[in-house]
Backbone bond lengths (Angstrom), bond angles and torsions (degrees), N, CA, C in turn:
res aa  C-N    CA-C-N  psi(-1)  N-CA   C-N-CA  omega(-1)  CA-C   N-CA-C  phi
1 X - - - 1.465 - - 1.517 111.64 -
2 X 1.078 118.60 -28.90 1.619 124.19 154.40 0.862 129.94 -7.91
3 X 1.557 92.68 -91.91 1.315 123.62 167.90 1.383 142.70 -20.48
4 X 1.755 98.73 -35.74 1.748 126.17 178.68 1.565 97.99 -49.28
5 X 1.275 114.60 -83.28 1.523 126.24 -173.11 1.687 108.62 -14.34
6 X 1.592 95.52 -87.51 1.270 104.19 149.22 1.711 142.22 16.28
7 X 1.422 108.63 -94.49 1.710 127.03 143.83 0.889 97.41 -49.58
8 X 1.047 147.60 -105.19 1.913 123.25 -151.88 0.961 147.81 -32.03
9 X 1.840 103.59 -33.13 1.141 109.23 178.80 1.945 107.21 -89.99
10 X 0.830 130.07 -13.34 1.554 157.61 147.61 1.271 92.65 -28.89
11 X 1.663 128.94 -81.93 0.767 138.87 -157.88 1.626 113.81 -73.16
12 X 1.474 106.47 -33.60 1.548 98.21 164.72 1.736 143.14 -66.43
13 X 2.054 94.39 -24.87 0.918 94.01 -178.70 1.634 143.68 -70.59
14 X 1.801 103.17 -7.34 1.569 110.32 -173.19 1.637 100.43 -83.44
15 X 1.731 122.53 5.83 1.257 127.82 -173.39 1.692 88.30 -108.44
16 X 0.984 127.67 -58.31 1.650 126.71 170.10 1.932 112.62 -31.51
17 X 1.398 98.11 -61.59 1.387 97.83 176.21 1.599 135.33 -53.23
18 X 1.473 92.94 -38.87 1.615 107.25 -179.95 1.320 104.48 -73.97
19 X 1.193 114.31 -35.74 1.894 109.69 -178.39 1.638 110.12 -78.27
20 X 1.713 103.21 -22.59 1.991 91.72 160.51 1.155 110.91 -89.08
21 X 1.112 130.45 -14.07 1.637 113.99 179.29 1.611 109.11 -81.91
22 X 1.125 112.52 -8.66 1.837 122.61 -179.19 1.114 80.28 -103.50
23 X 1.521 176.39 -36.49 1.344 144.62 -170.55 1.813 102.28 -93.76
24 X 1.523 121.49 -4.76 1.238 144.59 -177.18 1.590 95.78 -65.70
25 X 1.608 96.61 -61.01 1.578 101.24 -136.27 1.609 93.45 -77.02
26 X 1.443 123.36 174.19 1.501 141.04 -157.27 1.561 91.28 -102.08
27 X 1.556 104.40 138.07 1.703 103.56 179.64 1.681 115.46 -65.92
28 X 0.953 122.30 155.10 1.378 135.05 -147.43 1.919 94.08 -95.64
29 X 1.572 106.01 154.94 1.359 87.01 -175.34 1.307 109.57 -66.13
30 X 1.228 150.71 -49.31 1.708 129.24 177.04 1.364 116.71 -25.65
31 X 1.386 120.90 -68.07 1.227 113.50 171.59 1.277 128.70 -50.06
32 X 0.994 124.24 -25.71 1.647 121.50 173.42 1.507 106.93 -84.78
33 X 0.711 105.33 -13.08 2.271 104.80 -174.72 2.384 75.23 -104.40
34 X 0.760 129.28 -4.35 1.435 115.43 169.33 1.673 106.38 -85.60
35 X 1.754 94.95 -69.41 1.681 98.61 161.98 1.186 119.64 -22.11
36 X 1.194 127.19 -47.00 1.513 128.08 -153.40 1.510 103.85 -96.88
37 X 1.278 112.84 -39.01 1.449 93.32 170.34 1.350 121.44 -73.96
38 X 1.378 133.44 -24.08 1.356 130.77 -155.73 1.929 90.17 -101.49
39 X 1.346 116.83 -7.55 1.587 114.98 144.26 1.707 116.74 -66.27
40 X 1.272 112.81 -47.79 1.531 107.80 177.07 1.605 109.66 -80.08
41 X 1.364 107.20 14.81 1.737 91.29 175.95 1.627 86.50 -102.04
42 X 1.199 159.24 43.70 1.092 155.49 -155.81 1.475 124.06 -179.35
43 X 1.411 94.05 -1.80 1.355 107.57 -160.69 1.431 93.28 -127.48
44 X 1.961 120.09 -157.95 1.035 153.98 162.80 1.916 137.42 -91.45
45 X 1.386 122.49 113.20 1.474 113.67 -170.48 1.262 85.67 -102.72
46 X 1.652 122.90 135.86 1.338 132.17 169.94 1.735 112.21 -84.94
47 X 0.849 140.28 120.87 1.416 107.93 -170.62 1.600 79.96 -123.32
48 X 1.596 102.16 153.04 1.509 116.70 -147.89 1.571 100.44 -111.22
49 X 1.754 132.79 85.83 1.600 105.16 -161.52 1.571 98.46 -76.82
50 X 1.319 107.93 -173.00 1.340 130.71 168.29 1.456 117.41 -74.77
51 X 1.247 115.94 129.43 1.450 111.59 -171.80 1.181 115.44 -111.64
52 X 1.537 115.59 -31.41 1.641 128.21 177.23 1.725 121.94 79.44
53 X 1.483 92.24 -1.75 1.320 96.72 154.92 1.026 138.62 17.54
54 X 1.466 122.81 -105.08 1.512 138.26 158.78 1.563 106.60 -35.85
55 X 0.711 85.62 -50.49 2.102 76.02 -167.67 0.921 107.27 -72.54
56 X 1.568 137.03 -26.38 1.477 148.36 152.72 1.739 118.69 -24.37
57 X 1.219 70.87 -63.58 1.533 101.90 -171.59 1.818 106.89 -59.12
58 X 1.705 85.92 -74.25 2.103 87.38 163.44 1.582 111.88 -17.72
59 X 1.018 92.98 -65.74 1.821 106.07 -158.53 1.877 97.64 -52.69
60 X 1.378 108.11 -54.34 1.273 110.69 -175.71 1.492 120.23 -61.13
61 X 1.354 122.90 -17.19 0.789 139.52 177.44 1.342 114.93 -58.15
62 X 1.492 92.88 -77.15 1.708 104.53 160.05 1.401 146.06 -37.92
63 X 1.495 105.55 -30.40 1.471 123.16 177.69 1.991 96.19 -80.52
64 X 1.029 108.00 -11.88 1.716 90.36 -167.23 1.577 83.36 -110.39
65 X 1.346 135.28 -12.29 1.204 118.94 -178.32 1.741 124.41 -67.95
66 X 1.245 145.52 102.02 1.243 148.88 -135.17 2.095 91.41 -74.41
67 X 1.336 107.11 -37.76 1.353 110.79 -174.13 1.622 115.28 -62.66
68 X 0.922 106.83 -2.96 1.851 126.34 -161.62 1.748 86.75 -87.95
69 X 1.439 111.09 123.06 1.933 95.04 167.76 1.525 117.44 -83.66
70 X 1.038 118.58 167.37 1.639 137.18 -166.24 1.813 92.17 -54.26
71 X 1.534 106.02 -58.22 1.943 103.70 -172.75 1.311 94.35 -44.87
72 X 1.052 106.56 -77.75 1.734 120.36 -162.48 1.551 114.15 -36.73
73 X 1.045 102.10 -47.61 1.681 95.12 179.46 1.581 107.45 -92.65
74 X 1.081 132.30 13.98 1.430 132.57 136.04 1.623 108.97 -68.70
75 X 1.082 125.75 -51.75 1.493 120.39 175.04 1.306 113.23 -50.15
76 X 1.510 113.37 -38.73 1.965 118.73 175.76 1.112 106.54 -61.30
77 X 1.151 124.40 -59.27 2.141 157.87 170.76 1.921 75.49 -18.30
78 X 1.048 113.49 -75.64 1.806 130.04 -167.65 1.694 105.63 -41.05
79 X 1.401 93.67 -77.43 1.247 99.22 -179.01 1.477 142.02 -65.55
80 X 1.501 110.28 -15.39 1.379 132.38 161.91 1.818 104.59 -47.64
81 X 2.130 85.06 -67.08 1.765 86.43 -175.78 1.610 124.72 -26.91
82 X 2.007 86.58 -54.90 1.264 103.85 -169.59 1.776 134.41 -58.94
83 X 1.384 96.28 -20.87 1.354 115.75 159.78 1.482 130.07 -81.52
84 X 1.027 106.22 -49.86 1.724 107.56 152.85 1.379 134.05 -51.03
85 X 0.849 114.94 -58.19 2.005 127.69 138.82 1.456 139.04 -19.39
86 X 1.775 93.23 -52.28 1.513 77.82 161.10 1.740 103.81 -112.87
87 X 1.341 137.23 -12.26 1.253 113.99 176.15 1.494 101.82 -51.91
88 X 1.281 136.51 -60.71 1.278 134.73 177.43 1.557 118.23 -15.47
89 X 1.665 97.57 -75.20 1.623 104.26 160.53 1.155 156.70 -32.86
90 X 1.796 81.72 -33.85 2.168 98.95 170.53 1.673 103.49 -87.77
91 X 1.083 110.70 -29.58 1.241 127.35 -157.95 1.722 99.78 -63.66
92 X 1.827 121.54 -52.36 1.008 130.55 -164.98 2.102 99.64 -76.78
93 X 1.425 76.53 -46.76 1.723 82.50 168.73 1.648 121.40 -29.12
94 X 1.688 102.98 -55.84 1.189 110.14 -168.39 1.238 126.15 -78.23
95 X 1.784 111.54 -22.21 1.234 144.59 145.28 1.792 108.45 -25.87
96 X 1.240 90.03 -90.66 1.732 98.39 169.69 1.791 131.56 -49.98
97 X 1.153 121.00 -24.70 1.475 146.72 131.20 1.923 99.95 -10.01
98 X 1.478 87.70 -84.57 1.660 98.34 -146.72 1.443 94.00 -77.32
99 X 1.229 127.36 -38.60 1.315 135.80 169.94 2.153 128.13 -32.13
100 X 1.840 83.48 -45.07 1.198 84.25 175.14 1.671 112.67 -132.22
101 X 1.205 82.84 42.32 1.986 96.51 172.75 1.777 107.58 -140.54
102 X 0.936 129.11 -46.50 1.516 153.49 -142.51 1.742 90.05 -100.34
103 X 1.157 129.93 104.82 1.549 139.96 150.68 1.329 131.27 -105.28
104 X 1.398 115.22 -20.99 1.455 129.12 -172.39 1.896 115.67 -45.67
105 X 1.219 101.68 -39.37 1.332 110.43 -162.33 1.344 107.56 -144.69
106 X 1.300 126.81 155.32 1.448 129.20 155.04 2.084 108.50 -45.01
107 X 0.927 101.42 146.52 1.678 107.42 177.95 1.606 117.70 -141.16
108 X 1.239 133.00 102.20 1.410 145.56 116.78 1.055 128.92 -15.80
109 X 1.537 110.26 129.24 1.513 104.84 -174.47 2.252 80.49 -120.82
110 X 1.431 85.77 161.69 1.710 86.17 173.79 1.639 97.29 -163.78
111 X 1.257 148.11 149.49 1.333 154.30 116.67 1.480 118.06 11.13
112 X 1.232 138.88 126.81 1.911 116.22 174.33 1.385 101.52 -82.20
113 X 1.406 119.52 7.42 1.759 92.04 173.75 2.094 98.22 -91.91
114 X 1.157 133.63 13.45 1.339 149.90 -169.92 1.319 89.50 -84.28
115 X 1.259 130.89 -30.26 1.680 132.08 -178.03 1.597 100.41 -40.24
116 X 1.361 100.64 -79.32 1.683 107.84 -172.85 1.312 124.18 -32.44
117 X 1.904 99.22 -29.47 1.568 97.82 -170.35 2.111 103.50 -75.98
118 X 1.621 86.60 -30.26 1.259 93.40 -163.09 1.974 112.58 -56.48
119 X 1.607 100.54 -40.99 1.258 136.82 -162.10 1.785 88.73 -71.27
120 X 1.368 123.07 -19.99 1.559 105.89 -173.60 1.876 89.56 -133.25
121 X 1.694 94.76 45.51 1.508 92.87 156.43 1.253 131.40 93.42
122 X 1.619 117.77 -30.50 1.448 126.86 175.37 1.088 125.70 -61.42
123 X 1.537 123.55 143.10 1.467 119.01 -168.70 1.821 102.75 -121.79
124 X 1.261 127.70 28.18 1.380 119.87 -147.70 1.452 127.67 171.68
125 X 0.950 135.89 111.69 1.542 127.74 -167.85 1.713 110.11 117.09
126 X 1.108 123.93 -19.10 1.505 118.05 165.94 1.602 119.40 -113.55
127 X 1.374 111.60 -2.97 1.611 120.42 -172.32 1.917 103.20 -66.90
128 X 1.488 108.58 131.48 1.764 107.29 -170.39 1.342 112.28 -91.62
129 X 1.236 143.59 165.09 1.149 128.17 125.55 1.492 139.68 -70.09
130 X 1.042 118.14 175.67 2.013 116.79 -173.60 1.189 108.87 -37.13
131 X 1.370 104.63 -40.15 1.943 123.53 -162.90 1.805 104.28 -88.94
132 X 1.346 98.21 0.70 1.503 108.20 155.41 1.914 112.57 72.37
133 X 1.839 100.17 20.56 1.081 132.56 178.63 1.278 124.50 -90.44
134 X 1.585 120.20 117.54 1.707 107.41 -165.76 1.638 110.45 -38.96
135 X 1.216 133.39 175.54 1.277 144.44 -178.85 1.749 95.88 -148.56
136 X 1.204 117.08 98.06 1.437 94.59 168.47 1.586 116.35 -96.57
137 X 1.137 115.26 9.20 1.423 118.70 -179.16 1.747 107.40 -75.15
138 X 1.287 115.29 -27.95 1.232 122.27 175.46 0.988 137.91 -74.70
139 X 1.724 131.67 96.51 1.367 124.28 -171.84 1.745 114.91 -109.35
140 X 1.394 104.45 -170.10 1.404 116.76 159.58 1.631 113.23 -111.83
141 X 1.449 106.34 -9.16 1.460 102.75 -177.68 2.081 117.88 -10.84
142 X 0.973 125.35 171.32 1.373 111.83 175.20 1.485 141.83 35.12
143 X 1.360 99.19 -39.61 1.819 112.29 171.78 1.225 135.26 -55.55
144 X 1.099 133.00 144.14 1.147 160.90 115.58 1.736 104.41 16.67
145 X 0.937 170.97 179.60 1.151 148.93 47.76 1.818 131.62 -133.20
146 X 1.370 120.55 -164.44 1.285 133.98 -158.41 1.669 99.63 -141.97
147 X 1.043 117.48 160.33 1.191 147.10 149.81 1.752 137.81 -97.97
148 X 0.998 119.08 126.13 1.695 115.02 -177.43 1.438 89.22 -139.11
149 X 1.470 94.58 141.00 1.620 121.75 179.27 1.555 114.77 -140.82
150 X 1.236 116.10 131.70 1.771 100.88 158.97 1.229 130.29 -72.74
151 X 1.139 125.67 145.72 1.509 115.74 -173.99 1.346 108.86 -166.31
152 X 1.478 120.53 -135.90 1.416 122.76 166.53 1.490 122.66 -145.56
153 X 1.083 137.11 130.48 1.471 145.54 178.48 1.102 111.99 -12.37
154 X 1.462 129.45 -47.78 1.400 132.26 -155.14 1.718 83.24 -173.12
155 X 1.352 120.05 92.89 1.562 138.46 132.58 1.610 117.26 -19.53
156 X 1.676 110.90 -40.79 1.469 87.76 -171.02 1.472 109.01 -109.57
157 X 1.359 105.65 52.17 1.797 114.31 -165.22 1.315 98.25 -152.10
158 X 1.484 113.89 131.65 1.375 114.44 166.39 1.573 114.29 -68.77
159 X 0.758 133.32 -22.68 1.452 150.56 -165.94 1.817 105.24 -70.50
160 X 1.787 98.80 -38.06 1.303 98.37 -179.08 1.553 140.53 -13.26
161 X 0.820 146.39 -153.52 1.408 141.10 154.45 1.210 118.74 -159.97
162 X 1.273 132.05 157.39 1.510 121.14 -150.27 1.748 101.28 -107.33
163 X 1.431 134.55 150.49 1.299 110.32 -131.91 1.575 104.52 -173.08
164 X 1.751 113.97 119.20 1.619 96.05 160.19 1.508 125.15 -63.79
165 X 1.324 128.02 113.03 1.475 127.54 -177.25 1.247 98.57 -102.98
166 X 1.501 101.67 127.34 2.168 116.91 161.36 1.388 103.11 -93.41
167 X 1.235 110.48 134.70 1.067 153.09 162.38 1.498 125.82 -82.78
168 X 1.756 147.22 133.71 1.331 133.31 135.54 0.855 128.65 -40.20
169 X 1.291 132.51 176.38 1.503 123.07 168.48 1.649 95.41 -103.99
170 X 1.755 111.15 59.81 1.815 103.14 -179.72 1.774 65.75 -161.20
171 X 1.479 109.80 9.78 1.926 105.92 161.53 1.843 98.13 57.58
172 X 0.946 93.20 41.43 1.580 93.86 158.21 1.055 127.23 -132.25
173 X 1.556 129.63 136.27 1.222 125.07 -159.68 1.279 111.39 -64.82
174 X 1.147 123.94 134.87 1.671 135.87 174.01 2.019 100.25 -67.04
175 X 1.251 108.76 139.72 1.479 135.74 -175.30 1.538 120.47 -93.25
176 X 0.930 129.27 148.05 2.000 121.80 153.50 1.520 100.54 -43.84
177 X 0.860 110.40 148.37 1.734 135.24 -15.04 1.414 127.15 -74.62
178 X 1.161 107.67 -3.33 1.590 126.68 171.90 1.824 97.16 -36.52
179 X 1.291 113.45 141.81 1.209 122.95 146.17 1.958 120.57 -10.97
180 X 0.995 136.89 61.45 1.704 109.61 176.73 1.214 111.17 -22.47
181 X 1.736 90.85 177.14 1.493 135.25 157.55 1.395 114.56 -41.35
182 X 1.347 117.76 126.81 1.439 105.08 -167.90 2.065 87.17 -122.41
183 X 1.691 88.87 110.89 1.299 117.25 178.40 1.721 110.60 -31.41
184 X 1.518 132.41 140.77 1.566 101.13 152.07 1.756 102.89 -99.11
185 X 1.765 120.10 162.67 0.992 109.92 177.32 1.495 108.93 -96.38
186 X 1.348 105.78 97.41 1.604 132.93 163.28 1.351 110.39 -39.02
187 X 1.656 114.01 -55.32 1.631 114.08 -171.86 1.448 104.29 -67.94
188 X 1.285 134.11 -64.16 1.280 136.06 173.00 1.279 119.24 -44.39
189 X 1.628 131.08 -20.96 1.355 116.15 148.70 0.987 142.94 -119.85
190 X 1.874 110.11 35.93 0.913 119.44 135.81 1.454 148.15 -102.11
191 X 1.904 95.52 8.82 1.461 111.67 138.68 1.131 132.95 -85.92
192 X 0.941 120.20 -14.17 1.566 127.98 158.48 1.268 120.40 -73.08
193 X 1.544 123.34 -45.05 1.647 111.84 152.76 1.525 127.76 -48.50
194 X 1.129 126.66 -19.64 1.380 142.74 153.58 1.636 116.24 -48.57
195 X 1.438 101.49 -87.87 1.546 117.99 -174.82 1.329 103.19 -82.98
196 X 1.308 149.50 -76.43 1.133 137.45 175.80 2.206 134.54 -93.89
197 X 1.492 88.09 66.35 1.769 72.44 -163.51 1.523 124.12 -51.59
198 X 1.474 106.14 -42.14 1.596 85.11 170.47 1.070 160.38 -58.84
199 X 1.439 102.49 -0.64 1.645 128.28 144.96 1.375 142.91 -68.20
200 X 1.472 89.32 -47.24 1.383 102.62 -158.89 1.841 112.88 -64.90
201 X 1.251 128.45 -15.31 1.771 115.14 151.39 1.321 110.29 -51.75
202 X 1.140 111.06 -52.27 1.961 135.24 -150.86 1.719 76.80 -42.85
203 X 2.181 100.87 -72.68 1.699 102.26 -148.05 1.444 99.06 -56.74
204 X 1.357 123.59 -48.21 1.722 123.98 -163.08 2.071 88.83 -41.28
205 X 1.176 93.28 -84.95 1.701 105.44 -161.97 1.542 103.90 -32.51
206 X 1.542 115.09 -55.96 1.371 98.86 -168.64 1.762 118.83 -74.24
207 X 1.406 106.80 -24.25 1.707 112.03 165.64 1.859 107.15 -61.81
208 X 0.989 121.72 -38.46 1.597 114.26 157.54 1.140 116.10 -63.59
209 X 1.300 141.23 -66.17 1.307 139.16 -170.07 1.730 107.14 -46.70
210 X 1.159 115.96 -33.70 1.334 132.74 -157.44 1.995 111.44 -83.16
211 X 1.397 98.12 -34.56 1.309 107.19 172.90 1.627 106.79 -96.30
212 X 1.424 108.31 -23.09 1.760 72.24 178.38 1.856 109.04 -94.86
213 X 1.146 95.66 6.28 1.856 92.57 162.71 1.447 97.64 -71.40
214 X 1.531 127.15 -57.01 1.740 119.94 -157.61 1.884 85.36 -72.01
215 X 1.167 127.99 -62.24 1.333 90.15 -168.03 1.749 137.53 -61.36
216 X 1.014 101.49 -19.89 1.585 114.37 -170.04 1.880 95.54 -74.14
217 X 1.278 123.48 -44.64 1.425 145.05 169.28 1.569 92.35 -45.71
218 X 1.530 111.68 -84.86 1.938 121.47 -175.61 1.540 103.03 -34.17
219 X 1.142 117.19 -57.65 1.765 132.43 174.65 1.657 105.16 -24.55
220 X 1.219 94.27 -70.82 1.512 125.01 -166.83 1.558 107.95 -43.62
221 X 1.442 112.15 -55.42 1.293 147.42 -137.72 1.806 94.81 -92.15
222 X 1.062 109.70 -46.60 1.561 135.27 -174.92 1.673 113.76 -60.05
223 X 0.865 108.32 -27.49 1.755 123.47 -169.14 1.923 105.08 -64.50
């Protein structure tokens, strides 16, 4: 009769072990692309606009260059405007986009040259408002957050496709099973630059904004 105790507990232990080696083992990638979203449901999405920078800059370049002739840099004079003008335009566009599609998370808007600041640590001092006006009241101090950038599927392919990309906040592209790249539809607005241009940013941006709320939501929901 001893013995009983004994055997049982014998018998319990290869059920003891397996349930520590499953609280042992490292969460699997699903679960971590789960983790991670139900961190960004609580947190902050940075979304990174286009600033134009470089080409900014080019242009400015040129206008101070004395070798540049007077016509010609009236043609820059043009095209500078014209770049400033409408990045502005897409920019607010995209603003209004996430604003009235995008619920999942708190959302940040910032400049993509704000990367660097972000990348060496800063939480504060470049975040905009709608009106595309610094905000310095706005940080990440403590938070949670993500990154979104436009870009393309695959950079080293012409084929690429142009694309909301998530980011860590260690700026690395997020993997499967995570949510993808959420396509923009290029063809549809560039029939819409056709037949309707004064739309056609509006639908692209807000038909993006719009799917990566349902997927990041479906994501969420799925676990």
């Amino acid at each position: 009769m001893k013995k009983l105790p004994v055997f049982a507990l014998l018998c319990c232990l290869p059920c003891f072990l397996f349930a520590q080696a499953e609280e042992d083992t490292p969460p699997g990638p699903k679960r971590k692309a789960y983790e991670t979203v139900k961190s960004l449901k609580g947190g902050v999405l940075v979304v990174c606009l286009p600033s134009n920078h470089k080409k900014i800059k080019a242009f400015s370049a040129l206008l101070d260059n004395p070798q540049v002739a007077e016509n010609e840099k009236k043609r820059i004079r043009q095209q500078l405007e014209t770049t400033l003008s409408e990045g502005r335009s897409d920019n607010l566009t995209a603003i209004a986009a996430f604003r009235q599609e995008y619920r999942f998370s708190d959302v940040y808007f910032a400049y993509d040259t704000a990367v660097i600041q972000l990348r060496n640590g800063a939480t504060s001092g470049f975040f905009l408002s709608d009106a595309l006006e610094v905000n310095t009241s706005t940080t990440l101090e403590g938070k949670f957050w993500m990154l979104l950038r436009i870009g393309y599927t695959d950079a080293t392919q012409s084929s690429g496709a142009e694309a909301f990309i998530l980011s860590d906040s260690n700026l690395n592209e997020l993997q499967p099973p995570f949510p993808a790249a959420i396509r923009l539809d290029n063809l549809g607005y560039l029939i819409n630059k056709t037949l309707a241009p004064e739309i056609a940013a509006r639908k692209r941006m807000t038909k993006a904004a719009k799917k990566l709320q349902e997927r990041l939501s479906d994501f969420y929901r799925g676990e």
